[in-house]
C-alpha positions in Angstrom: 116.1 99.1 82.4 115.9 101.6 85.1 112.2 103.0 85.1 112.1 106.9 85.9 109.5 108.4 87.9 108.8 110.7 84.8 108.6 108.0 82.0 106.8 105.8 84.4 104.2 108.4 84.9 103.6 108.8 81.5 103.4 104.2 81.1 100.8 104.6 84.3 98.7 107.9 82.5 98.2 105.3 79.6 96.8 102.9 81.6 94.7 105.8 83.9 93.0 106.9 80.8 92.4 103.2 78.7 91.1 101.5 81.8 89.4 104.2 83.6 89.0 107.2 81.1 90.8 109.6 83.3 93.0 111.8 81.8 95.8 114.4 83.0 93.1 117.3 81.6 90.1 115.8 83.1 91.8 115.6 86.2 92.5 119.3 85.9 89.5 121.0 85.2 87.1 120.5 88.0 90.1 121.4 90.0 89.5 125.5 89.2 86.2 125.2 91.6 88.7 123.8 94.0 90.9 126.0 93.7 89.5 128.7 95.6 90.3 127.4 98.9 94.1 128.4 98.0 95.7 132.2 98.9 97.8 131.9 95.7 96.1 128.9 93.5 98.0 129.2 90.6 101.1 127.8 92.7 98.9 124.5 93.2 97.4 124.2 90.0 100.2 121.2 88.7 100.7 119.6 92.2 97.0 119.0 93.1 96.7 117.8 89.5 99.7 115.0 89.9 98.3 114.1 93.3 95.1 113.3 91.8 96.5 111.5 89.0 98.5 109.5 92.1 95.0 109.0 93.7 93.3 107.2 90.6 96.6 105.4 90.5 96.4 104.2 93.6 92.7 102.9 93.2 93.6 101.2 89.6 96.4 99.7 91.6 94.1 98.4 94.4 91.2 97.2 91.7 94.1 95.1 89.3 95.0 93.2 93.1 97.6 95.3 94.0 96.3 96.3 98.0 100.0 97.1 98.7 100.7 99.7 96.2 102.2 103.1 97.4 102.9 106.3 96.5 106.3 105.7 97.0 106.0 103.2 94.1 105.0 106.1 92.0 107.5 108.3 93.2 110.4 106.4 93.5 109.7 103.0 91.0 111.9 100.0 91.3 112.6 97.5 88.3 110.6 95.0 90.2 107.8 96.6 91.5 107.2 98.0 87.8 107.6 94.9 86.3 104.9 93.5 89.2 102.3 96.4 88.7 102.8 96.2 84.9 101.9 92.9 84.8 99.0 93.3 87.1 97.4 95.3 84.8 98.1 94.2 81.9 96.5 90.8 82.9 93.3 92.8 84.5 93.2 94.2 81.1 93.4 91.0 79.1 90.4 89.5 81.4 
C-alpha cells in the first residue's frame, strides 16, 4: 500500500532493463573509467551507480509522457504518483 523507495527501485529497475536494456551492472561497468576522477573512488562506486540508474529513470519517465517526473518521485514515492508513473508505462509498453 505504501510503496518504499527500496521496493520501488527494484519495480522501476524492471522496467529500466525490459524497456531500455539497462541494467544495475551495465550501469556499473563503464563507471571504473570514470572513476578515476575520484581521490577515493571506491567510496562512489554505489552512489554514481544509483544516480545513473535515476538518470535513465528519469528519461523513461519523460519518453512514457511523464515531463514532470522527479527525483524526488524516486526518492520519496507517493501512492499516487506510483500508481500514475506505473500506469504510464505500462500503457507505453502495451503500445
Amino acid at each position: 500500500k505504501n510503496p518504499t523507495p527500496k521496493k520501488m527501485m527494484e519495480v522501476w529497475e524492471g522496467f529500466l532493463t525490459h524497456m531500455m536494456g539497462v541494467s544495475k551492472e551495465d550501469v556499473r561497468q563503464p563507471l571504473f573509467e570514470a572513476m578515476d576522477v575520484f581521490e577515493f573512488p571506491e567510496l562512489h562506486e554505489d552512489s554514481v551507480a544509483e544516480f545513473t540508474m535515476q538518470f535513465f529513470l528519469l528519461r523513461l519517465m519523460h519518453a512514457v509522457g511523464l515531463p514532470n517526473a522527479t527525483m524526488r518521485d524516486i526518492l520519496n514515492p507517493k501512492p499516487k504518483r506510483v500508481v500514475k508513473m506505473l500506469s504510464a508505462l505500462i500503457n507505453f509498453a502495451k503500445f
